[in-house]
Backbone as a chain_set.jsonl record, in Angstrom:
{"seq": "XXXXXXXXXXXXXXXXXXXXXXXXXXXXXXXXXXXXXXXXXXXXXXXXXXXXXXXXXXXXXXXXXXXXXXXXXXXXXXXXXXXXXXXXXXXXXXXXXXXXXXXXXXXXXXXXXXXXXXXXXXXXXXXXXXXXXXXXXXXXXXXXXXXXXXXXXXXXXXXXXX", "coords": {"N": [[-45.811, -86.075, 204.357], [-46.974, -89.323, 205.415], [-49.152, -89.269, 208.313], [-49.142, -91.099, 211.579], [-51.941, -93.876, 212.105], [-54.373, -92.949, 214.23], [-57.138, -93.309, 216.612], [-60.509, -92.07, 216.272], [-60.423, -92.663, 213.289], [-60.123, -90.095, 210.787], [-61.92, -90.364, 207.339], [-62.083, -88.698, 204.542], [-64.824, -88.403, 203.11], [-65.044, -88.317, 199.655], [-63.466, -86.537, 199.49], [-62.683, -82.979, 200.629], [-65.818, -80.945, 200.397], [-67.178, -78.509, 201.321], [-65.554, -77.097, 201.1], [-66.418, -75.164, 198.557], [-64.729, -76.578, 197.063], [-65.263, -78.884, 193.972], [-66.462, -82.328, 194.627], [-64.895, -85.259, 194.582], [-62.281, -84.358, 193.549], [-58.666, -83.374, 192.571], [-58.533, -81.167, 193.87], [-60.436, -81.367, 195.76], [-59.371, -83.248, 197.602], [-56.954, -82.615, 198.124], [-57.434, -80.146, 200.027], [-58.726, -81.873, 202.02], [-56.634, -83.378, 202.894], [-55.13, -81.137, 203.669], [-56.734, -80.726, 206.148], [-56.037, -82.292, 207.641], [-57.396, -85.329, 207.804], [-57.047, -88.725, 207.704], [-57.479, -90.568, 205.753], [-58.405, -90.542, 202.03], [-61.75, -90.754, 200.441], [-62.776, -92.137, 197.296], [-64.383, -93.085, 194.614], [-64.05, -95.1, 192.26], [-64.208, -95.56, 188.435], [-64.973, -96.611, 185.375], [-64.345, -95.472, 181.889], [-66.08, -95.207, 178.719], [-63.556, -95.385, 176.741], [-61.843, -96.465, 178.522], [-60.596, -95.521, 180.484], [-59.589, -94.954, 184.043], [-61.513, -93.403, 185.894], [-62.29, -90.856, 188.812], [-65.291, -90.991, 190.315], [-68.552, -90.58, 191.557], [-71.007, -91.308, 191.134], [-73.41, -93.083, 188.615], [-74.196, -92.344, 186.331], [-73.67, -89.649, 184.465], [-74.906, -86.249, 183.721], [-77.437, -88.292, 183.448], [-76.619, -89.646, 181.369], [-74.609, -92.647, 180.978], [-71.074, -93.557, 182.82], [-69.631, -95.149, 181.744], [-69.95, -94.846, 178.67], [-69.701, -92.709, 178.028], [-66.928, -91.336, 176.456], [-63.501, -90.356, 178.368], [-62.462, -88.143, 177.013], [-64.406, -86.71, 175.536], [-65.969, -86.566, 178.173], [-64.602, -84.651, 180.193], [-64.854, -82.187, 178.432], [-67.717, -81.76, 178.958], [-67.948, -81.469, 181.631], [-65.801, -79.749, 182.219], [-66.545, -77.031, 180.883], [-68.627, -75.898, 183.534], [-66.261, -76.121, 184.954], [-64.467, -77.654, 186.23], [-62.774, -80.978, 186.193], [-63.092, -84.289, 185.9], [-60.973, -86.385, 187.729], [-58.42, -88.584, 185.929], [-57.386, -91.887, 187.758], [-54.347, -91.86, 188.491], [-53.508, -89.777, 188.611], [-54.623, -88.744, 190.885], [-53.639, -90.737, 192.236], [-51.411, -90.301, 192.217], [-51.144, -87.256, 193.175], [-51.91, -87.925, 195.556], [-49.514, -89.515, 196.772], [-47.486, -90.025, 199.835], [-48.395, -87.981, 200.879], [-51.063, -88.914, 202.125], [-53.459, -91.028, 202.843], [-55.221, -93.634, 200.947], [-58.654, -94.565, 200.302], [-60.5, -96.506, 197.72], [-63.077, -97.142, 196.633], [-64.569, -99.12, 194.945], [-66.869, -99.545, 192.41], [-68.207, -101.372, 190.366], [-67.297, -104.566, 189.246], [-64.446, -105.816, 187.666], [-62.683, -103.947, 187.427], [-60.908, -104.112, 188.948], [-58.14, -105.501, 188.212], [-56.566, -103.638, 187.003], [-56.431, -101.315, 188.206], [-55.308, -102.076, 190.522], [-53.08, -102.836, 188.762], [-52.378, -100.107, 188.044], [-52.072, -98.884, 190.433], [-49.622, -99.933, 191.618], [-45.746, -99.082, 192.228], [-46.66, -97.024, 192.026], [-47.825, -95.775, 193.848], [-47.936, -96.323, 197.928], [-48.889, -99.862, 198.214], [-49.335, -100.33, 201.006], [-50.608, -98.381, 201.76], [-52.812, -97.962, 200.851], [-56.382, -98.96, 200.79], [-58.81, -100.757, 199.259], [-62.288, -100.885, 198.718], [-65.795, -102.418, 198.769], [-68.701, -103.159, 197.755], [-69.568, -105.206, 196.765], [-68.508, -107.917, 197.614], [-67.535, -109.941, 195.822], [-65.53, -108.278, 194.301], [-63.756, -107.59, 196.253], [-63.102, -110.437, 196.779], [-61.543, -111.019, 194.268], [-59.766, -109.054, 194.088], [-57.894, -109.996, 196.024], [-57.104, -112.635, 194.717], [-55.72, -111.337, 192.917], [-53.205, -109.825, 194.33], [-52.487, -110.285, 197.563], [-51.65, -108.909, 199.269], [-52.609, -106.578, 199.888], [-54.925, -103.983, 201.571], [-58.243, -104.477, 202.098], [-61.817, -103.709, 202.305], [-65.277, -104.687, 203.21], [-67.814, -103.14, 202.552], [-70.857, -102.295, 204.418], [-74.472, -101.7, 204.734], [-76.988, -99.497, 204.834], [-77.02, -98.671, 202.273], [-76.392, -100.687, 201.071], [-78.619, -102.454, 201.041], [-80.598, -101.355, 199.237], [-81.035, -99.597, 196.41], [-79.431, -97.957, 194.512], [-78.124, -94.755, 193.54], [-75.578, -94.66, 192.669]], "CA": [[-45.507, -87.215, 205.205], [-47.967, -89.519, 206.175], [-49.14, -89.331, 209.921], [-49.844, -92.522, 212.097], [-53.079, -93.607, 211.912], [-55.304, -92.879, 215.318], [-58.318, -93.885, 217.0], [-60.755, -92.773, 215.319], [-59.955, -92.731, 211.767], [-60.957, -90.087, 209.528], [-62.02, -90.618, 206.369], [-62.738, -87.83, 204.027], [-65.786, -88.877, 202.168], [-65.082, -87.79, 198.179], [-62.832, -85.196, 199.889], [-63.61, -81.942, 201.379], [-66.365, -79.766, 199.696], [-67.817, -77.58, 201.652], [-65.005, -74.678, 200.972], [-66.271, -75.082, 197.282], [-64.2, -77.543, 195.766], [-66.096, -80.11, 193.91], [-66.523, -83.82, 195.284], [-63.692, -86.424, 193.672], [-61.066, -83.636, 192.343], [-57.517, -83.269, 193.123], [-58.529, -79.86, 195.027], [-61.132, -81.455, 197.33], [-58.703, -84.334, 198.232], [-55.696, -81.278, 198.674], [-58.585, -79.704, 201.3], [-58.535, -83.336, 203.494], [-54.978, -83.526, 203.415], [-54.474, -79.566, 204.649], [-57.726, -80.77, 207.035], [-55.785, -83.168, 208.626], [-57.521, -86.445, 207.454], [-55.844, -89.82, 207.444], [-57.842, -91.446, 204.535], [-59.522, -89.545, 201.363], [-62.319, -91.798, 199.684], [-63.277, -91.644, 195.947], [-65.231, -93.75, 193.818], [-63.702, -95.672, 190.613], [-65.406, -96.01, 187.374], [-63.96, -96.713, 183.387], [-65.078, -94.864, 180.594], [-65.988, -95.877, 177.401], [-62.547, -95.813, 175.969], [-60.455, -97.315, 179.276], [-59.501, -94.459, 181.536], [-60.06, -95.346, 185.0], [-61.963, -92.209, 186.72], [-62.677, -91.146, 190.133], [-66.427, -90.335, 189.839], [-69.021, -91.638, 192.728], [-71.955, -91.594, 190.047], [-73.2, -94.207, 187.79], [-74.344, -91.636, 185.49], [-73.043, -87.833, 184.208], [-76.302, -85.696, 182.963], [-77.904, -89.205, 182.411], [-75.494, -90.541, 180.33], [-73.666, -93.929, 182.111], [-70.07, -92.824, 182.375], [-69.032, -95.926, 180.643], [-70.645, -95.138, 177.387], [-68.265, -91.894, 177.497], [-65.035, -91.267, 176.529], [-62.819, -89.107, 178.638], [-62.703, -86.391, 176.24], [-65.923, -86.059, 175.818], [-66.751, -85.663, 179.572], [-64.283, -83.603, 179.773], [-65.267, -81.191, 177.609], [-68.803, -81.196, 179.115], [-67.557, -81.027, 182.902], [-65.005, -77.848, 181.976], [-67.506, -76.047, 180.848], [-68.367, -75.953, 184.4], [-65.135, -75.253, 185.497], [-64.393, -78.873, 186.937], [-62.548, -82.178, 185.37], [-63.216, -85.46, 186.459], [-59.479, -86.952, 187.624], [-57.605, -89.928, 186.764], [-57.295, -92.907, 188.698], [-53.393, -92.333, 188.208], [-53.164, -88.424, 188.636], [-54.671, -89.063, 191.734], [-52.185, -91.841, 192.609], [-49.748, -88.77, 192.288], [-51.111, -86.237, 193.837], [-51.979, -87.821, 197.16], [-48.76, -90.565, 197.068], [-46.627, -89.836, 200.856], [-49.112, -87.445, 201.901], [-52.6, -89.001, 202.465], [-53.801, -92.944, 202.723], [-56.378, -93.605, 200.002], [-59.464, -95.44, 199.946], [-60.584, -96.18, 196.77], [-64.192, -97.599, 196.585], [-64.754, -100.176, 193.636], [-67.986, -99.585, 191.9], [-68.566, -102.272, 189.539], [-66.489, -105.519, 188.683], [-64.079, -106.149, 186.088], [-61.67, -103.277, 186.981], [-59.527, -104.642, 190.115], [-56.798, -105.557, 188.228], [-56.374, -102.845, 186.126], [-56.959, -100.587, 189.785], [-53.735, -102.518, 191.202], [-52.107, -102.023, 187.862], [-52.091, -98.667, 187.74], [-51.136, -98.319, 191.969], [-48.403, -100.825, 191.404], [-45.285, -98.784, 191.81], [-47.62, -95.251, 191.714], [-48.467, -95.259, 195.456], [-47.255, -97.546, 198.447], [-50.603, -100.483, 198.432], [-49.715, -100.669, 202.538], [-51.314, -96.773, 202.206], [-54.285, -98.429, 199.908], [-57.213, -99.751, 201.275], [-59.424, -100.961, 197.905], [-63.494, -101.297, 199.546], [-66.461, -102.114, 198.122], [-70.521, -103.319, 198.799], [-69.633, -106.285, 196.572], [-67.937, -108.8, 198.171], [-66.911, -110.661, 195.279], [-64.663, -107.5, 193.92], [-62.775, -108.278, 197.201], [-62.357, -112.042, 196.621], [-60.754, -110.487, 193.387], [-58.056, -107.734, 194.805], [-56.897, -110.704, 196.891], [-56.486, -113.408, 193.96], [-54.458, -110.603, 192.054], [-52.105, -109.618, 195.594], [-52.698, -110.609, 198.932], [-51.254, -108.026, 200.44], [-53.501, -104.966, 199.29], [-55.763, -104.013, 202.14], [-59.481, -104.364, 201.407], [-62.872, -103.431, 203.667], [-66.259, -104.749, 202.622], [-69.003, -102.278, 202.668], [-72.302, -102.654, 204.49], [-75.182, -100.536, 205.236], [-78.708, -98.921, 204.21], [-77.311, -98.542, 201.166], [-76.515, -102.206, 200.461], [-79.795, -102.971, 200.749], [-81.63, -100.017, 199.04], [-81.092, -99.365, 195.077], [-78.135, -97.22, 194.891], [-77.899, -94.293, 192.19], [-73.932, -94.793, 191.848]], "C": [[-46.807, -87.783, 205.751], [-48.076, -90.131, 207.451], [-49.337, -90.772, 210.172], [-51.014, -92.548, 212.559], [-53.658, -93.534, 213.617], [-56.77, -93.384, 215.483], [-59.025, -92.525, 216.855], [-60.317, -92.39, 213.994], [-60.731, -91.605, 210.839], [-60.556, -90.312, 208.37], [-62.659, -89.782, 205.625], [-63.397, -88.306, 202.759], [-65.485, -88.334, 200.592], [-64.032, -86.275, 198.476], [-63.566, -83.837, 200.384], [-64.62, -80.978, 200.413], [-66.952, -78.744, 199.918], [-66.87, -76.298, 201.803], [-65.142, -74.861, 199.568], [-65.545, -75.734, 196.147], [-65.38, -78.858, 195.191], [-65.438, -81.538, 194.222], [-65.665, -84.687, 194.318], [-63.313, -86.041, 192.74], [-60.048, -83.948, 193.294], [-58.092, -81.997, 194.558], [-59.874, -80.197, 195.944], [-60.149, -82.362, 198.482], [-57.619, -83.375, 198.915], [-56.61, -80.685, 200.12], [-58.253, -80.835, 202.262], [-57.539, -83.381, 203.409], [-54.494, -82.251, 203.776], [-55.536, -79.683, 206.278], [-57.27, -81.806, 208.008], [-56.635, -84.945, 208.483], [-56.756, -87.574, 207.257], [-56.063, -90.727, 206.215], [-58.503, -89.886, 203.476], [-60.91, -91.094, 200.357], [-62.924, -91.213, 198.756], [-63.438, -93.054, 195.56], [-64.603, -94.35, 192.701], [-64.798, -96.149, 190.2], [-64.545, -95.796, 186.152], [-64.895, -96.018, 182.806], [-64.942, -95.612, 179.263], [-64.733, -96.36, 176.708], [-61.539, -96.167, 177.043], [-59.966, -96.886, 180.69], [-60.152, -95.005, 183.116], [-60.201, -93.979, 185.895], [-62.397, -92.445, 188.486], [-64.0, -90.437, 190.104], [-67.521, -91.146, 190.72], [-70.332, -91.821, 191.539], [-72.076, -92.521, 189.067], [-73.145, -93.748, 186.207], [-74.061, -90.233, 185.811], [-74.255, -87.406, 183.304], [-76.887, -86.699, 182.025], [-77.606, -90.121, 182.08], [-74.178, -91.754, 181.613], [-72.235, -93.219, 182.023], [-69.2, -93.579, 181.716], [-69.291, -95.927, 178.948], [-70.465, -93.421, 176.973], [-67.315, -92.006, 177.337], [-64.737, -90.204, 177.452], [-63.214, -88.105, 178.532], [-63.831, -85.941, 175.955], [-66.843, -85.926, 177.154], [-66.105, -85.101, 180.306], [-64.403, -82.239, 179.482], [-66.443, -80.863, 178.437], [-68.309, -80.657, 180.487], [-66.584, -79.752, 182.721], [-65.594, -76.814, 181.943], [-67.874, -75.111, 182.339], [-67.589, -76.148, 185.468], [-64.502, -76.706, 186.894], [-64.151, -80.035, 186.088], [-62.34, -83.579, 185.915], [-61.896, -86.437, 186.865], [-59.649, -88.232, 187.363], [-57.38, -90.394, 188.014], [-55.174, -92.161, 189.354], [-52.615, -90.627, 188.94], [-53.764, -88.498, 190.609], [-54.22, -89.871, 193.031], [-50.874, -90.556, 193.538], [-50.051, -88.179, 193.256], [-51.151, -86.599, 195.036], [-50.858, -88.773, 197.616], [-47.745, -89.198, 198.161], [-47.645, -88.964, 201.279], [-50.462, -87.683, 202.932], [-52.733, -90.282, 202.275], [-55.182, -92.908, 201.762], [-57.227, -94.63, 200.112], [-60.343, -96.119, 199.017], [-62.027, -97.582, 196.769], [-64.558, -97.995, 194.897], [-66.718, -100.614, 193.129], [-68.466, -100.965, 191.111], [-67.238, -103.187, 189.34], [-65.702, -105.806, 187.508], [-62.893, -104.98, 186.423], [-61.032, -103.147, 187.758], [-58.202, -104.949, 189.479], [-56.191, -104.705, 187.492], [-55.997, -101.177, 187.902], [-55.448, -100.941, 190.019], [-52.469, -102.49, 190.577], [-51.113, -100.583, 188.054], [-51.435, -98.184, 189.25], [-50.242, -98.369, 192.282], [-47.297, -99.851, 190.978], [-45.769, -96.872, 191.726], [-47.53, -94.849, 193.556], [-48.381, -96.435, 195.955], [-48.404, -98.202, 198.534], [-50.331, -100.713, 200.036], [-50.471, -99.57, 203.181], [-53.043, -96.62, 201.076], [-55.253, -99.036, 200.566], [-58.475, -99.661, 199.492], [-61.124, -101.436, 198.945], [-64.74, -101.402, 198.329], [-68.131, -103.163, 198.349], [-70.268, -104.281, 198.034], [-68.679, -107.009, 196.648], [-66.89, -109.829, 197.423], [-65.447, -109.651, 194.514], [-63.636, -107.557, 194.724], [-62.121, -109.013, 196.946], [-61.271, -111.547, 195.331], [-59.229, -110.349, 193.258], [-57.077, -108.946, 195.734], [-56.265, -111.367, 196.238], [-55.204, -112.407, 193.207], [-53.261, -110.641, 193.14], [-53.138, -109.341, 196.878], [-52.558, -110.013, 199.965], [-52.385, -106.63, 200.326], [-55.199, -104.877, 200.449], [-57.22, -103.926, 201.621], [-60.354, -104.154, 202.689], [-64.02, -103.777, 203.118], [-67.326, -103.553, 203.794], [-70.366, -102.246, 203.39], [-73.107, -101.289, 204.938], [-76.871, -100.361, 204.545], [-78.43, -99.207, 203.055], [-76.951, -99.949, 200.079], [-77.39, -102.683, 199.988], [-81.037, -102.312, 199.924], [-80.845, -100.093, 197.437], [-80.403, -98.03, 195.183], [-78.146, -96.5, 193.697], [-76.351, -94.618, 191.48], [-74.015, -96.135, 192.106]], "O": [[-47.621, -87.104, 206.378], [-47.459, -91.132, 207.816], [-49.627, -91.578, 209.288], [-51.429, -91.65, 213.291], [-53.072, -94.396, 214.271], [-57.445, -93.805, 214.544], [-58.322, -91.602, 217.266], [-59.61, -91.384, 214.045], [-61.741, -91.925, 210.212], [-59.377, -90.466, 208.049], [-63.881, -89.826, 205.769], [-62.847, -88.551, 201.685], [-66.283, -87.398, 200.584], [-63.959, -85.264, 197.778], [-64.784, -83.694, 200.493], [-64.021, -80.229, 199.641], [-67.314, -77.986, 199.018], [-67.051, -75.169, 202.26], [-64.053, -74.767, 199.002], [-65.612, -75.605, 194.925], [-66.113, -79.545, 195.903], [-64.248, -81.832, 194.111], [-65.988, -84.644, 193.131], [-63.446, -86.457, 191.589], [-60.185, -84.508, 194.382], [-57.999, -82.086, 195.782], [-60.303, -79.371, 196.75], [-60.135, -82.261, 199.709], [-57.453, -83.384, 200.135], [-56.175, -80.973, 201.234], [-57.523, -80.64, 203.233], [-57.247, -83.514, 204.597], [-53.351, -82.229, 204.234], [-55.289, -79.015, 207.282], [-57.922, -82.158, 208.991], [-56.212, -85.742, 209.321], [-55.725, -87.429, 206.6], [-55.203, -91.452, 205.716], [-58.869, -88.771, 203.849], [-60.563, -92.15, 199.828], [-63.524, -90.146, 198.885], [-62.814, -94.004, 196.031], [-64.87, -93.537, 191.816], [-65.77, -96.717, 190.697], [-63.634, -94.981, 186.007], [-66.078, -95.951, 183.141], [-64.049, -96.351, 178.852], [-64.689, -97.463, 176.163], [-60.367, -96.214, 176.67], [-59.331, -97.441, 181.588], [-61.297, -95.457, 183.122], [-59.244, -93.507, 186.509], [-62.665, -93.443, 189.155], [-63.93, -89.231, 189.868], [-67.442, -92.373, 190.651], [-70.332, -92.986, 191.142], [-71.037, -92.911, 188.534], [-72.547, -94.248, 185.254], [-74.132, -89.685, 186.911], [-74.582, -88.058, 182.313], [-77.016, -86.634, 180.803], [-78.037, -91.255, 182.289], [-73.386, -91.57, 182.537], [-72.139, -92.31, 181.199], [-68.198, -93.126, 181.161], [-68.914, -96.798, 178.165], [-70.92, -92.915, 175.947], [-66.616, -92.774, 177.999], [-65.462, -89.21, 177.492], [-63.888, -87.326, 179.207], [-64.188, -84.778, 176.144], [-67.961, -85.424, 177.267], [-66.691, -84.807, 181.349], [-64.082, -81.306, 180.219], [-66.446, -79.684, 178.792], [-68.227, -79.433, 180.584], [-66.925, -78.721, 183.299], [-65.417, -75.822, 182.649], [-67.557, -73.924, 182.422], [-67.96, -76.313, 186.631], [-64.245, -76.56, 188.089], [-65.019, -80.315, 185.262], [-61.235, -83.854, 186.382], [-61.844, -87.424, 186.131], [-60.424, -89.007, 187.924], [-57.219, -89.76, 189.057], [-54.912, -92.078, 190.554], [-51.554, -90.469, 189.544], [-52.921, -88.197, 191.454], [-54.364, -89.727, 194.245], [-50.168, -90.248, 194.499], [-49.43, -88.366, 194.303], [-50.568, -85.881, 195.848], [-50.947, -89.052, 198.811], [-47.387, -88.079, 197.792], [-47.896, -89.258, 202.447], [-50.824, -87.089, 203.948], [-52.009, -90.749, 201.396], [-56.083, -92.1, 201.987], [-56.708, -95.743, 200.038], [-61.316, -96.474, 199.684], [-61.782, -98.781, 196.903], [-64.746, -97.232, 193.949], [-67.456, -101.556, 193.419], [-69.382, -101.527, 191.712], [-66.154, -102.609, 189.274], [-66.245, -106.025, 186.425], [-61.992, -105.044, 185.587], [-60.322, -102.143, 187.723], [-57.176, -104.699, 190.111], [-55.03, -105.033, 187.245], [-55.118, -100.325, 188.039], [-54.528, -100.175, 189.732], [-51.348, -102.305, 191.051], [-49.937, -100.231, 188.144], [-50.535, -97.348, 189.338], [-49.657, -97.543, 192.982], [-47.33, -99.494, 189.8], [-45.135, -95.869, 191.4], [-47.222, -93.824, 194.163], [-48.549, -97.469, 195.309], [-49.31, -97.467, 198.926], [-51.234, -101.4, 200.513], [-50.883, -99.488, 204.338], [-53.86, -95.751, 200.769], [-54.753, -100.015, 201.121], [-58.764, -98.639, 198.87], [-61.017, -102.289, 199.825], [-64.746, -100.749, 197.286], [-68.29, -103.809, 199.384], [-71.054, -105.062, 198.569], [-67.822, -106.888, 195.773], [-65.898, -110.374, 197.906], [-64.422, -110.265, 194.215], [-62.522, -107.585, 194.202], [-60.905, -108.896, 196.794], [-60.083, -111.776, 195.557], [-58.225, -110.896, 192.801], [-55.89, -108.819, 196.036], [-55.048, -111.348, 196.422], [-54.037, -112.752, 193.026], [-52.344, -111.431, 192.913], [-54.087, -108.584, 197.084], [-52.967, -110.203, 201.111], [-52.569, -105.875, 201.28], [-56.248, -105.479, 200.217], [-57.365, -103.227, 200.619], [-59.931, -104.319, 203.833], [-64.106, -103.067, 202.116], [-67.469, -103.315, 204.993], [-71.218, -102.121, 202.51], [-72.646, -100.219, 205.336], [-77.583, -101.143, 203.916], [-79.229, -99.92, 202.449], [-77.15, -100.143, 198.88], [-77.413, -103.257, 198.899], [-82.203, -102.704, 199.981], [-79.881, -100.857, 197.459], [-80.826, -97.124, 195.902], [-78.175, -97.178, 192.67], [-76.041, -94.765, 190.298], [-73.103, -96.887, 191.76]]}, "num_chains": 1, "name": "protein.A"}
């Protein structure tokens, strides 16, 4: 069930990691929603062949994560005992329990984003944010209703690895 929101608001950055889960899985986001959090925030990014990941990085050992597929990062992240979630699986796992914030890396994959929420998870428990302004103007032309937050900060202005 999700609580009513309070003054102030947290927001669990990529979810919780400091009991060892890694940063933008199901089991860090499960951590902020047993931690009492009212938001969890994760990162979107596409891969080579479509999938819409939650991954705060621009690059995976290097390699852009658009110029992977899935399955092949995947495979490398398992290894190390960790798999990069769906946009969609993520939808799931935190829909009625947790409000999501879902931070929009690069342009071009808002409507595909509202696609996939559409029907997945309520958008009055969505807030879509992001340091470029025009990805906003976007999320609104698609639906009007879908909360949005623009971004500012140091890292606006500073050369950003993700």
């Amino acid at each position: 069930m999700i609580k009513e929101l309070a003054t102030p608001i947290i927001i669990s950055h990529r979810g919780v990691t400091n009991l060892g889960a890694q940063e933008n899985t199901i089991e860090s986001f499960n951590q902020a929603i047993a931690g009492g959090a009212d938001y969890v925030e994760t990162d979107i990014r596409r891969t080579k062949d479509g999938y819409l990941v939650c991954f705060h990085d621009k690059k995976w050992n290097k390699v852009p994560v658009g110029a992977l597929t899935y399955k092949e990062w995947i495979m490398q992240t398992g290894l190390l005992g960790w798999t990069p979630p769906l946009l969609e699986d993520v939808l799931d796992a935190c829909r009625g329990k947790i409000r999501l914030n879902l931070e929009v890396k690069e342009p071009g994959l808002e409507e595909d984003i509202i696609k996939t929420a559409s029907g997945r998870f309520p958008l009055k428990h969505l807030l879509i944010s992001s340091f470029n302004d025009e990805i906003l103007v976007r999320v609104k032309e698609i639906d009007s209703h879908v909360p949005t937050g623009l971004l500012l900060g140091k890292m606006y202005f500073s050369t950003d690895s993700g």
